[in-house]
C-alpha positions in Angstrom: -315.2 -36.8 -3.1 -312.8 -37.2 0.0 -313.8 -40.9 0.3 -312.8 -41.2 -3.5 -309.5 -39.5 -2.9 -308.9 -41.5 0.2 -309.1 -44.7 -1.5 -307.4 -43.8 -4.7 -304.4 -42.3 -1.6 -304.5 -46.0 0.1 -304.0 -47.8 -3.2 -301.1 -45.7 -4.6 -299.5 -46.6 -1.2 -300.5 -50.2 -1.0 -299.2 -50.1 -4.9 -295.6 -48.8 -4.0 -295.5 -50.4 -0.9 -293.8 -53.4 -2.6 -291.2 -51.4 -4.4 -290.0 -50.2 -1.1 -289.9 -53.6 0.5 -288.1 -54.5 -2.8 -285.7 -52.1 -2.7 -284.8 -52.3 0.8 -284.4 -56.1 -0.1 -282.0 -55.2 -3.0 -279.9 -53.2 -0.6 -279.5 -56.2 1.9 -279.4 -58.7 -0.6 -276.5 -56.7 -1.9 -275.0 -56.4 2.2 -275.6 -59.7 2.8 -273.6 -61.0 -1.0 -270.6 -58.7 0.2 -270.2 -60.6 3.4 -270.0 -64.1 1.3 -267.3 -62.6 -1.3 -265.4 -61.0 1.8 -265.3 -64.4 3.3 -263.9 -66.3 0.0 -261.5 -63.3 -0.5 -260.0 -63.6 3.1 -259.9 -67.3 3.2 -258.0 -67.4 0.3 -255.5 -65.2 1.9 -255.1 -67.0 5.0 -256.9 -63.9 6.6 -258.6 -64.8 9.7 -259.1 -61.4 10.8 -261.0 -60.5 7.7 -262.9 -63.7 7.5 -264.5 -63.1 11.6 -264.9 -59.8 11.2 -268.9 -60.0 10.6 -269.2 -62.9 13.2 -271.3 -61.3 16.2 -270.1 -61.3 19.6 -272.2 -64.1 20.7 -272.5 -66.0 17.7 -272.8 -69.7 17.9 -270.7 -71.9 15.1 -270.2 -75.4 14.7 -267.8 -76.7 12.0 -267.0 -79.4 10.0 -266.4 -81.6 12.6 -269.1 -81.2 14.8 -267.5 -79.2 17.3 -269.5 -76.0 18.8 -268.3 -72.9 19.5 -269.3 -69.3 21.1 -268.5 -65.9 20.5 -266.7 -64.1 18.1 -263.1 -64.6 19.8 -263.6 -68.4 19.5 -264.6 -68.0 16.1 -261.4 -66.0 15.5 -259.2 -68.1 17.4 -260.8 -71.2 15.5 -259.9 -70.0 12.1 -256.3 -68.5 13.7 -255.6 -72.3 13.9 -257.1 -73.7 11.1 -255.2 -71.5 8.3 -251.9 -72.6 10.2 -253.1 -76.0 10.0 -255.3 -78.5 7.4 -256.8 -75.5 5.9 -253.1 -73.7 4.9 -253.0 -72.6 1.2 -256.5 -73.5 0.7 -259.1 -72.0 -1.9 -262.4 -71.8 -0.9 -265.3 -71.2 -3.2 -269.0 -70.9 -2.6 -272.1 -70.7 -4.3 -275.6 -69.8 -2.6 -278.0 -72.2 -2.4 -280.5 -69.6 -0.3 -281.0 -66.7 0.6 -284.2 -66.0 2.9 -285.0 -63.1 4.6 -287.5 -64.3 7.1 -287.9 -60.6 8.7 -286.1 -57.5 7.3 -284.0 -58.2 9.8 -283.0 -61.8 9.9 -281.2 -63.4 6.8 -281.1 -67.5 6.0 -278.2 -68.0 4.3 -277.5 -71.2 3.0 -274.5 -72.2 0.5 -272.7 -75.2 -0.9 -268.6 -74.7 -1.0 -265.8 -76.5 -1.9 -262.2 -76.4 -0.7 -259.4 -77.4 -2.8 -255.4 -76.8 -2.1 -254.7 -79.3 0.5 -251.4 -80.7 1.0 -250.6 -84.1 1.1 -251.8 -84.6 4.4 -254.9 -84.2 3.1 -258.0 -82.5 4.8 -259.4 -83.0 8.5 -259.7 -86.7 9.8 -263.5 -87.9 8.8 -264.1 -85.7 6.0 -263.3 -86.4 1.9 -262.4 -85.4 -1.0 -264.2 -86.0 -4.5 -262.4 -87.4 -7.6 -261.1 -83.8 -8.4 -259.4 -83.1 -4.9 -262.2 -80.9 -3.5 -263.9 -81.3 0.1 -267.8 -79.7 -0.2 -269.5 -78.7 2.6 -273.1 -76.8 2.9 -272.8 -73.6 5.3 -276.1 -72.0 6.9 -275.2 -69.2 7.8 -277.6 -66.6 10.0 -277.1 -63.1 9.8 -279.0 -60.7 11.9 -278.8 -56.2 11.1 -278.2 -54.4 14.2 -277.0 -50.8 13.8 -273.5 -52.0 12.9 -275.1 -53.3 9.7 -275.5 -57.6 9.1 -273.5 -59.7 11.3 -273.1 -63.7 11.3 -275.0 -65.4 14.7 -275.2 -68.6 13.2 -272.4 -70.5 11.3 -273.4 -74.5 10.6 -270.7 -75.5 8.6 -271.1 -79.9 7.6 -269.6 -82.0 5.0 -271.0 -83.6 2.4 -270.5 -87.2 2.7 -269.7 -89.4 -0.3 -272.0 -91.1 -2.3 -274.1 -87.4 -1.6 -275.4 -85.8 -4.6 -273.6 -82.2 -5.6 -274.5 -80.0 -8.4 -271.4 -79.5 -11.3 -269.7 -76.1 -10.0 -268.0 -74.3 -11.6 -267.5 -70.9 -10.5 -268.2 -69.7 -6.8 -269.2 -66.3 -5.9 
């Protein structure tokens, strides 16, 4: 009788045991969503505050030039510059291409975005713009959750070169 019980125990458990995973997924998935539409809402005000806010400490970026950063000052610093600059009055837009979670911790982000808005200088030297005015670029982003809640350690931000393949957008995130 207790061995019947035990195994009808085990296989409730092993039953639910996905539902929690699930919904612990839901809630990150949900975390990690917020941290994309925070950084479209801040880069479209110029916010460079807002947008580094996630960025961890000793996160590791490089942009669409190829150039590498580290830490979360540099990252700051780096966007300081770049909503004074090329990237003034711009409108960013993103849609995910992936999300991963590859441990409940650790989140692959990956999305494809397009900037439009430039002014007639035109955007950074070596990247372009498609028929419509817009520069895409595909961002992998990794996010690890500390105790502080999901924060950016990775940002791999490249441009998609002409003659590349991009899905019709539409609307971003």
């Amino acid at each position: 009788m207790q061995l019947i019980f035990f195994k009808k125990s085990i296989f409730v458990f092993l039953a639910l045991l996905p539902a929690a995973a699930n919904a612990q997924n839901s809630s990150d998935t949900t975390a990690v969503k917020e941290i994309l539409r925070e950084e479209v809402f801040s880069w479209n005000k110029g916010d460079a505050v807002t947008y580094s806010q996630r960025f961890a400490e000793n996160g590791t970026f490089t942009n669409v030039l190829g150039m590498f950063f580290t830490g979360h000052q540099a990252f700051l610093d780096r966007h300081v510059e770049i909503f004074k600059g090329k990237f003034h009055k711009t409108t960013l837009s993103q849609n995910i291409v992936s999300l991963q979670f590859v441990r409940p911790d650790v989140a692959i982000v990956e999305t494809l975005t397009w900037i439009t808005g430039f002014s007639k200088a035109g955007p950074p030297p070596g990247t372009h713009l498609d028929a419509k005015g817009r520069l895409f670029t595909r961002l992998l982003q990794v996010m690890v959750k500390d105790k502080d809640g999901w924060k950016i350690t990775v940002y791999h931000n490249v441009d998609v070169k002409p003659g590349t393949t991009v899905p019709d957008v539409k609307a971003g995130l």
